[in-house]
C-alpha positions as semicolon CSV with decimal commas, in nm:
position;residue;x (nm);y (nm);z (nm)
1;X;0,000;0,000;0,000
2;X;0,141;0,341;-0,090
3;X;0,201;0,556;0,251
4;X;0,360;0,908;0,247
5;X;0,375;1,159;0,511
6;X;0,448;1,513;0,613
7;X;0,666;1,619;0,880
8;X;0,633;1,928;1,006
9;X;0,845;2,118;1,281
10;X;0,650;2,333;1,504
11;X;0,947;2,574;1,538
12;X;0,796;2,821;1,276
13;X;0,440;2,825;1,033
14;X;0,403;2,631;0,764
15;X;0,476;2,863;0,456
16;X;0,424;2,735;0,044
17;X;0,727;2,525;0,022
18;X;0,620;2,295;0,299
19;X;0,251;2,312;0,178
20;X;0,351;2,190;-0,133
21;X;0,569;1,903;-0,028
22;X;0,221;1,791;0,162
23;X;0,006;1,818;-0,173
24;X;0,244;1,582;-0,356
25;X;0,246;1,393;-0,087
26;X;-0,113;1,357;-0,009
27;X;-0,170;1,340;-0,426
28;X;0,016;1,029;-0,441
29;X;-0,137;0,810;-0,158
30;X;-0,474;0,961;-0,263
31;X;-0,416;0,837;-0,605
32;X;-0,335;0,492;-0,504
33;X;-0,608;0,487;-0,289
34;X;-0,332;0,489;0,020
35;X;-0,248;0,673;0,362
36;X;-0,144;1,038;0,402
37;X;0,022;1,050;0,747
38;X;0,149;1,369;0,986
39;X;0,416;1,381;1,182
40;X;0,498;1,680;1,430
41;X;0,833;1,658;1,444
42;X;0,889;1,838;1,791
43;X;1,187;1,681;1,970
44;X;1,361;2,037;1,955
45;X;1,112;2,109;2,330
46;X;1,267;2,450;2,357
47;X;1,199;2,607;2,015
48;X;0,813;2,451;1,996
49;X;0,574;2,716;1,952
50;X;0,196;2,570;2,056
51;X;0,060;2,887;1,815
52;X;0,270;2,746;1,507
53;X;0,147;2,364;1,550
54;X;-0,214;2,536;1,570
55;X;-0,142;2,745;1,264
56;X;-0,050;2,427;1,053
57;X;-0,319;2,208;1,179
58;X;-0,518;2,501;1,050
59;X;-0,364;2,537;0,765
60;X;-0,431;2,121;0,716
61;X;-0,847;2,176;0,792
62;X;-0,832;2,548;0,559
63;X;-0,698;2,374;0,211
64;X;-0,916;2,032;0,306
65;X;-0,643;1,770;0,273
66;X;-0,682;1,533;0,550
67;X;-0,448;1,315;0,756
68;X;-0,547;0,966;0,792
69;X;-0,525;0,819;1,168
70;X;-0,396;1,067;1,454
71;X;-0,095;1,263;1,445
72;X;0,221;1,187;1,528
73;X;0,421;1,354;1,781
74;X;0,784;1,304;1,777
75;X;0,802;1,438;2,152
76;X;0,626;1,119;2,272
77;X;0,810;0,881;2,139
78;X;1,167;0,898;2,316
79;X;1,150;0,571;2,481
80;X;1,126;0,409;2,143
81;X;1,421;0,587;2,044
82;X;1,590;0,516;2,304
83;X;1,518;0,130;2,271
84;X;1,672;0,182;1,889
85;X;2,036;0,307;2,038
86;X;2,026;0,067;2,330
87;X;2,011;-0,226;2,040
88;X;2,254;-0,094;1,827
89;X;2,530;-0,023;2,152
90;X;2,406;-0,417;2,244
91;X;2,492;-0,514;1,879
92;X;2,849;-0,317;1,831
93;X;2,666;-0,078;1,539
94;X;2,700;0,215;1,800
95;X;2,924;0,311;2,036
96;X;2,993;0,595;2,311
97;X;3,200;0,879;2,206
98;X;3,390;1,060;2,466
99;X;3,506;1,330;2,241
100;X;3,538;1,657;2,438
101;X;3,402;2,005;2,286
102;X;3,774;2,156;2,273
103;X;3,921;1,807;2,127
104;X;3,649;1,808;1,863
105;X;3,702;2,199;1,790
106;X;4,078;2,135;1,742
107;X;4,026;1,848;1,507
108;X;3,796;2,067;1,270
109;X;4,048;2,366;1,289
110;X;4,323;2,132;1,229
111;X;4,106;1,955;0,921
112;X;4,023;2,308;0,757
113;X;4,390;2,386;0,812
114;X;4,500;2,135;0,601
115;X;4,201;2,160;0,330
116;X;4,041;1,854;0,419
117;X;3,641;1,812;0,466
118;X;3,583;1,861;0,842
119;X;3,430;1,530;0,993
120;X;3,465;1,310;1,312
121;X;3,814;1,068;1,287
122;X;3,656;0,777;1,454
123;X;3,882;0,787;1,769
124;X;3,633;0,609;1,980
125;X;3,467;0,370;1,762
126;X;3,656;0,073;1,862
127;X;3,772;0,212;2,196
128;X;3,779;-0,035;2,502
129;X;4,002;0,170;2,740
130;X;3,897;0,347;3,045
131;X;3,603;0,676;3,006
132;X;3,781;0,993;3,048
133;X;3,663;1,165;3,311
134;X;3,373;1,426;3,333
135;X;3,269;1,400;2,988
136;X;2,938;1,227;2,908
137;X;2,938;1,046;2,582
138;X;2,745;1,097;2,250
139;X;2,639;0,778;2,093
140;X;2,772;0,717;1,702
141;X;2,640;0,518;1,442
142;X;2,887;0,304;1,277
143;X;2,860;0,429;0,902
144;X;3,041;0,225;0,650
145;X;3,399;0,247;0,529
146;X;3,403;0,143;0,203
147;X;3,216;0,132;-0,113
148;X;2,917;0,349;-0,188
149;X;2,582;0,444;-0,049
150;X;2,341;0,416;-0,349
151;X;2,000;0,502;-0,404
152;X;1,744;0,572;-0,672
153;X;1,587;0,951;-0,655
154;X;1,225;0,943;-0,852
155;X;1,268;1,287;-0,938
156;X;1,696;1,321;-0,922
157;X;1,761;0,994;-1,040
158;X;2,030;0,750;-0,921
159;X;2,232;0,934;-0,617
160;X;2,580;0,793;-0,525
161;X;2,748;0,906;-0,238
162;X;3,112;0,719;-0,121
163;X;3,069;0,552;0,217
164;X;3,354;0,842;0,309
165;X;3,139;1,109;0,297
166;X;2,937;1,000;0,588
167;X;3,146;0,973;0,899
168;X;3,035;0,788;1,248
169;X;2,762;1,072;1,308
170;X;2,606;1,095;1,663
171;X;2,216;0,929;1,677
172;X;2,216;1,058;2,050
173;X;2,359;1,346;2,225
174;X;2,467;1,362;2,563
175;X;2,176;1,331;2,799
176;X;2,020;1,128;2,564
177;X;1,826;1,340;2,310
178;X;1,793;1,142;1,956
179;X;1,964;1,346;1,675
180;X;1,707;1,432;1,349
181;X;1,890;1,169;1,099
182;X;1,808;0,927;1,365
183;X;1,418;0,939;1,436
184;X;1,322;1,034;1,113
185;X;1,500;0,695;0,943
186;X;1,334;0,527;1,244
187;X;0,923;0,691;1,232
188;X;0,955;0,660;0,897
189;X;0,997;0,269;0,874
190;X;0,754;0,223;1,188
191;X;0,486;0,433;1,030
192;X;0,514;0,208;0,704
193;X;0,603;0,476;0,488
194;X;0,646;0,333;0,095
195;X;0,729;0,662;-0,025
196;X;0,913;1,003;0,094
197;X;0,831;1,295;-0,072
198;X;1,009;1,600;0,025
199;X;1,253;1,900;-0,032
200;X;1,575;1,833;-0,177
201;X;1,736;2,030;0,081
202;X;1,723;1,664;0,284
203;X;1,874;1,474;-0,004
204;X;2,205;1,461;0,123
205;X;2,039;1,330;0,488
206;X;1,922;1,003;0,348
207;X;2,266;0,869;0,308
208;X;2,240;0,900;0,669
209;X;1,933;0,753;0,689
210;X;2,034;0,520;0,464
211;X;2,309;0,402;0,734
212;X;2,022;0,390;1,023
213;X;1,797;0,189;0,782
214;X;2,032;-0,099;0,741
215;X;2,165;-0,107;1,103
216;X;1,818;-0,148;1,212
217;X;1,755;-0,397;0,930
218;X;1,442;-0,180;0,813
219;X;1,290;-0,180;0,447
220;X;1,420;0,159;0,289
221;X;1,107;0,397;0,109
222;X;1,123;0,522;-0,251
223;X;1,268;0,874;-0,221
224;X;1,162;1,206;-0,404
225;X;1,370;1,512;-0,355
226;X;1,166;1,836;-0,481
227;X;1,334;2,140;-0,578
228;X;1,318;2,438;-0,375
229;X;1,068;2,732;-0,501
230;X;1,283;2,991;-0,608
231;X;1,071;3,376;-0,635
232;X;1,016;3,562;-0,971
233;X;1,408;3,652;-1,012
234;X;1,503;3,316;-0,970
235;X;1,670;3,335;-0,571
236;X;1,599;3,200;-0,261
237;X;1,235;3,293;-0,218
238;X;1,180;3,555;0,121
239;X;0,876;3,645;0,298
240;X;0,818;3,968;0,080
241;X;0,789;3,709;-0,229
242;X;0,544;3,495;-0,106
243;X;0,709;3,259;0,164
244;X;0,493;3,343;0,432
245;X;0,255;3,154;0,673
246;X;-0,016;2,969;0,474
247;X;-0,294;3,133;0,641
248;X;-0,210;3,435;0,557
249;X;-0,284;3,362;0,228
250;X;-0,616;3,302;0,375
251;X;-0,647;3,672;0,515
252;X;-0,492;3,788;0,185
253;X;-0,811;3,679;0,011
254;X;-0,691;3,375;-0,151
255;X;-0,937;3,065;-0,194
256;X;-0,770;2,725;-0,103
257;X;-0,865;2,566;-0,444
258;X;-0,678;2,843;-0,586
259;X;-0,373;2,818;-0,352
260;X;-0,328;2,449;-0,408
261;X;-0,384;2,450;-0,840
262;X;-0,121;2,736;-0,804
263;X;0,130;2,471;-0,595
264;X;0,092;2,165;-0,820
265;X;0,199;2,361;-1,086
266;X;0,521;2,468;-0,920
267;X;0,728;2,161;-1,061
268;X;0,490;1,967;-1,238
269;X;0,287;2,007;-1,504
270;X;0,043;1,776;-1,733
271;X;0,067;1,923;-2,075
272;X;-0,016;2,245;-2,116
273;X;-0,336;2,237;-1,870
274;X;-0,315;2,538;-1,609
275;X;-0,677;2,459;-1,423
276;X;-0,671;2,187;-1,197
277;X;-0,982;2,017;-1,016
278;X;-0,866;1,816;-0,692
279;X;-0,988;1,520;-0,894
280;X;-0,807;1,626;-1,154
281;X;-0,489;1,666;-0,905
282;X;-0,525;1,349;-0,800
283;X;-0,595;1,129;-1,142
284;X;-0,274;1,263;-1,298
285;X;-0,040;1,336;-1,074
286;X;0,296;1,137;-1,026
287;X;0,614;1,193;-0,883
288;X;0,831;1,039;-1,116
289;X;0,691;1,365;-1,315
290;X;0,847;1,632;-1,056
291;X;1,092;1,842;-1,266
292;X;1,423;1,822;-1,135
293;X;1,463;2,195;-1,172
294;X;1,349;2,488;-0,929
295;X;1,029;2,652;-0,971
296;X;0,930;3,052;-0,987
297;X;0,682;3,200;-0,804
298;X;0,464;3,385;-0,993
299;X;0,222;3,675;-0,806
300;X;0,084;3,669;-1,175
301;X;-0,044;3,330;-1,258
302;X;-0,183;3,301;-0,867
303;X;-0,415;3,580;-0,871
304;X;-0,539;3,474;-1,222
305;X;-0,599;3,133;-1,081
306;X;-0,769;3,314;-0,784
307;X;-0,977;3,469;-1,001
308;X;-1,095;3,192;-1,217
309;X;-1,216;3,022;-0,858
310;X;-1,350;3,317;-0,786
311;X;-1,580;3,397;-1,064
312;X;-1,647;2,971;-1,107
313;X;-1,788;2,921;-0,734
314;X;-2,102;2,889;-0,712
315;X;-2,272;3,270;-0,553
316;X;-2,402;3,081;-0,231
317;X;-2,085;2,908;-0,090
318;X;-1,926;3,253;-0,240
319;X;-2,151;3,446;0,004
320;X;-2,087;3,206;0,280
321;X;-1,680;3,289;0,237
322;X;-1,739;3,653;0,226
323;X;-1,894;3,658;0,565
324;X;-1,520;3,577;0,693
325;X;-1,463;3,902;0,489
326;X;-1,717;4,144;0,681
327;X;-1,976;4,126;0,415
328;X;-2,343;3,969;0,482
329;X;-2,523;3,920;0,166
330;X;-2,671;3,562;0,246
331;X;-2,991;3,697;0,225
332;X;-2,999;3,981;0,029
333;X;-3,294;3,977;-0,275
334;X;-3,013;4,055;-0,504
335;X;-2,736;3,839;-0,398
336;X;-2,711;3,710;-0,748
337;X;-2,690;4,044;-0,915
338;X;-2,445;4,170;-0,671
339;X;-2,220;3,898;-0,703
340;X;-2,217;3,895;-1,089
341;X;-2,198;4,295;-1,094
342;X;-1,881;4,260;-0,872
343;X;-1,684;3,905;-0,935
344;X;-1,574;4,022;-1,226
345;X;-1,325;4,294;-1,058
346;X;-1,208;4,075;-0,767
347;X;-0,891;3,867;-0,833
348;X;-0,918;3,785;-0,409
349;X;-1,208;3,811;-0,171
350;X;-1,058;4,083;-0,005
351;X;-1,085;4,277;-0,381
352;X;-1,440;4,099;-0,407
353;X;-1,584;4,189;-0,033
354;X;-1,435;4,566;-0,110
355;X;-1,631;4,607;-0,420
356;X;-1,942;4,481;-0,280
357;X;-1,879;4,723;0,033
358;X;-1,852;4,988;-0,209
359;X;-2,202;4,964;-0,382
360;X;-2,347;4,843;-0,014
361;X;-2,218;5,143;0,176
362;X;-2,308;5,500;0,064
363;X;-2,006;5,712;0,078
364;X;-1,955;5,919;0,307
365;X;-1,640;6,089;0,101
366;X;-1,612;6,190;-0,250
367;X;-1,329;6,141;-0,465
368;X;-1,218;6,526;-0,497
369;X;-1,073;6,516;-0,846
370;X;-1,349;6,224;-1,009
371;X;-1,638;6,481;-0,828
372;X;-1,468;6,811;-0,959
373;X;-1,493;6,642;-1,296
374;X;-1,847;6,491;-1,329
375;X;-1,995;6,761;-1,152
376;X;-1,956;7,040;-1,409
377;X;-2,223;7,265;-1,589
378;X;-2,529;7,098;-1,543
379;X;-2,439;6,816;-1,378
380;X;-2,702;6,894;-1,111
381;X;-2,988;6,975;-1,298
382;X;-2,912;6,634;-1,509
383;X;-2,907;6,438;-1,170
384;X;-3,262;6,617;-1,048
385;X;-3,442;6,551;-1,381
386;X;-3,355;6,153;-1,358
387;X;-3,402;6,148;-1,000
388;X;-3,791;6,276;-1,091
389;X;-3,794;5,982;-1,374
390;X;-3,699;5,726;-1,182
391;X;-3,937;5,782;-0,915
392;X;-4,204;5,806;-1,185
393;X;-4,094;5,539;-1,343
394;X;-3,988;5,301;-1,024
395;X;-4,314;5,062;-1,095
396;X;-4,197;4,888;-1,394
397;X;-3,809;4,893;-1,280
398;X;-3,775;4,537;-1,280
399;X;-3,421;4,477;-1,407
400;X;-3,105;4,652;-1,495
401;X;-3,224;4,698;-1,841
402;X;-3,499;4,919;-1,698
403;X;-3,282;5,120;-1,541
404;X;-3,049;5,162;-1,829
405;X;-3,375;5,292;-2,042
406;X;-3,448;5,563;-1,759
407;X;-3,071;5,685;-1,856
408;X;-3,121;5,663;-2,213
409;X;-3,455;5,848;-2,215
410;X;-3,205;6,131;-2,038
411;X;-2,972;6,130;-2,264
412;X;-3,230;6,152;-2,566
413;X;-3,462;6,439;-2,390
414;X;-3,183;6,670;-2,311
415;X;-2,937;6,590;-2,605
416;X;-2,639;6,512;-2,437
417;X;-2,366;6,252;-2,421
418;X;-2,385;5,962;-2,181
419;X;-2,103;6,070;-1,999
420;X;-2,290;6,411;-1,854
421;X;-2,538;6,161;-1,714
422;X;-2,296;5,905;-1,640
423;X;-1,994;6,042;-1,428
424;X;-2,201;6,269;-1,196
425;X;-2,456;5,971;-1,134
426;X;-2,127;5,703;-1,063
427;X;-2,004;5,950;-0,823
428;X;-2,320;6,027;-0,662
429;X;-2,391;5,595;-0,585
430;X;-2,020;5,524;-0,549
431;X;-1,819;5,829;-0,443
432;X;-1,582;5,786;-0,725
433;X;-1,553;5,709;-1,130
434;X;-1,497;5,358;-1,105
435;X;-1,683;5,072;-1,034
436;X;-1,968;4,820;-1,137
437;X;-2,222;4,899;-1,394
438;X;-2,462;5,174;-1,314
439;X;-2,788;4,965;-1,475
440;X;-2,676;4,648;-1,231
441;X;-2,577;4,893;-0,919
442;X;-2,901;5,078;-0,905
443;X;-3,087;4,770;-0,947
444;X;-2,934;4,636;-0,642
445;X;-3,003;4,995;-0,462
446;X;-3,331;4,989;-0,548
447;X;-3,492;5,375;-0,651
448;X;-3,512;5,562;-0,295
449;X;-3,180;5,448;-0,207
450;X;-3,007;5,576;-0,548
451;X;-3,222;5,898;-0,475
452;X;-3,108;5,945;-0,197
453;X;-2,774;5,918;-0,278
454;X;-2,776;6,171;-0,542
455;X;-2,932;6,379;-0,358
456;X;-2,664;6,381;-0,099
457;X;-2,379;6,471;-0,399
458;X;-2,576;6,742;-0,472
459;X;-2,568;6,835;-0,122
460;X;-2,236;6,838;-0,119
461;X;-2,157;7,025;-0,428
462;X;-2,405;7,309;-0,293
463;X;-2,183;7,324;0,042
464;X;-1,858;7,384;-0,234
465;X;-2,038;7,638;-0,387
């Protein structure tokens, strides 16, 4: 059965990268109708933040891709680590290291000195004289001398790395705290894991790994390193670019289905197809497909995708996300028409719930240049004369259409362009020259509250005067 994971460290919020790591991960045991498992990996007790682990369970429940089973804390599990190391010192694959801080500072210095790679010289791996005194040992692995540490990468391809480039490296530190190499090698076999899908900045780990796997006699996953996401100039991507906690994407107005068609993009593709269903996702995607190169992050291509989800989703889950937004139009008569007079202009629901607040909320401010420009000659006069239509009219105003023909018959009685109608009625309903269409805003006004907005512009200009 195929079994992936995620491993998160609750040091710190889960940000894209990470995010994306999980969607291939959960993709793949979705697809083969396997388990997508989560590990807290939370051994490091001092840097833990309980606010981080509660922003990426969160984050988890926000984009909708599930865990199967409960998760895993590292944090609980020391006594099975510490069953692991007591085997391997009972077997000879591990040993106590009484290496001092000072002798293993002068070794590096002396290493670097000479050019050479720093690593640990093995003093102690087949020591059986007496413990120095007052140090308390680290417990090494016994990594391989000779030959090479091989393994197939599905997205890298075969790896090689000589059995001299991994040196006895410490699985326990003094006091007994496990070492990262360590109880990931070890969860991951005991959770099952078939496959590891993650960021290739751990690909030169699993040799390590590697080295724990065999000592322990444990079945080794298939391995997928991912390239890093790199931001639009093609560096390490920073918090201003878009590496930032996941639910602030959330508060930025960005709609999960959005956020995760944007990811599976970064590094794979299928074809040329940009719009991705979670079906979709899952149906096509495989890891042996991950490009081997980094991907860009593109502000761009997001908010069109944002968009697209935006103007796609149905109007009453739509109206039940913008009440997370401060807007309540669940029951409004003319939820549809407000929704199709404003979706069009929001690439996030932030942009969405601010246009609707604009038509919603009658300004209370005009915008000074837009106002000094629509409300010229006989701007006024204009505005009376339809305001005295419309309320003669406001019987058989049954759609935006009828509204439009109220402005037309304007336009035709007085001879003048649409604009002299036009620009001083837009400011009067919105406070400024942009916006929805007038037909589709006054219909969702209704007559005495467009009245009664113009009539407060004119106000207004009469106060300038």
């Amino acid at each position: 059965m195929t079994t992936t994971r995620f491993a998160p460290s609750p040091t710190g919020y889960l940000h894209i990268g990470g995010l994306r790591t999980a969607l291939f991960s959960w993709l793949w045991a979705k697809k083969n109708s396997g388990e997508f498992l989560l590990r807290i990996e939370d051994t490091d007790l001092s840097r833990n933040s309980d606010e981080a682990l509660s922003a990426i369970l969160q984050a988890f429940e926000w984009v909708g891709m599930g865990y199967d089973g409960d998760a895993i804390y590292q944090s609980k599990r020391f006594d099975i680590y510490q069953k692991y190391v007591d085997q391997l010192l009972a077997e000879g694959k591990a040993y106590r290291c009484y290496m001092s801080k000072e002798e293993l500072t002068t070794l590096r210095e002396t290493q670097m000195a000479k050019g050479e790679r720093t690593r640990y010289d093995g003093r102690y791996r087949d020591f059986k004289g007496t413990p120095p005194q007052g140090v308390e040992p680290v417990i090494r692995i016994k990594a391989p001398t000779e030959g090479n540490l091989i393994f197939n990468d599905g997205v890298k391809g075969e790896i090689c790395i000589a059995s001299s480039e991994v040196d006895d490296f410490v699985i326990a530190r003094s006091g007994g705290v496990p070492t990262y190499n360590f109880v990931v090698a070890i969860d991951d076999a005991l959770m099952g894991l078939s496959d590891v899908i993650r960021g290739d900045d751990h690909l030169y780990n699993t040799p390590k790994q590697m080295v724990v796997y065999e000592a322990l006699g444990f079945k080794m996953p298939n391995f997928y390193h991912v390239a890093m996401i790199n931001n639009e100039q093609g560096k390490k991507l920073s918090k201003r670019d878009g590496a930032t906690d996941v639910m602030e994407y959330k508060t930025l107005g960005y709609l999960p289905e959005a956020l995760l068609n944007f990811l599976v993009r970064l590094g794979w593709s299928h074809g040329d197809q940009e719009i991705f269903s979670i079906e979709e996702m899952i149906s096509l995607f495989d890891p042996n497909n991950i490009n081997k190169s980094s991907s860009n992050y593109n502000l761009d291509k997001l908010l069109w995708l944002n968009a697209h989800y935006i103007k796609n989703m149905p109007h009453d889950k739509l109206a039940t996300l913008l009440s997370e937004y401060g807007v309540d139009i669940g029951s409004h008569k003319q939820l549809d028409l407000i929704l199709n007079a404003t979706k069009e202009r929001g690439k996030t629901m932030v942009e969405l719930a601010n246009q609707i607040n604009i038509i919603l909320n009658t300004p209370t401010t005009y915008d000074a240049k837009g106002f000094k420009k629509a409300f010229k000659g006989e701007a006024t006069t204009i505005l009376n004369d339809f305001s005295t239509l419309l309320k003669e009219e406001e019987a058989s105003l049954e759609s935006p259409a009828d509204y439009h023909a109220i402005i037309q018959k304007i336009v035709e009685q007085k001879s003048i362009g649409f604009g002299k109608i036009g620009m001083p009625l837009r400011v009067s309903l919105l406070g400024k020259m942009t916006g929805s269409g007038l037909d589709e805003i006054m219909m969702i006004l209704g007559v005495d509250e467009t009245i009664n907005r113009i009539e407060k512009a004119i106000a207004f200009k009469k106060q300038q005067i």
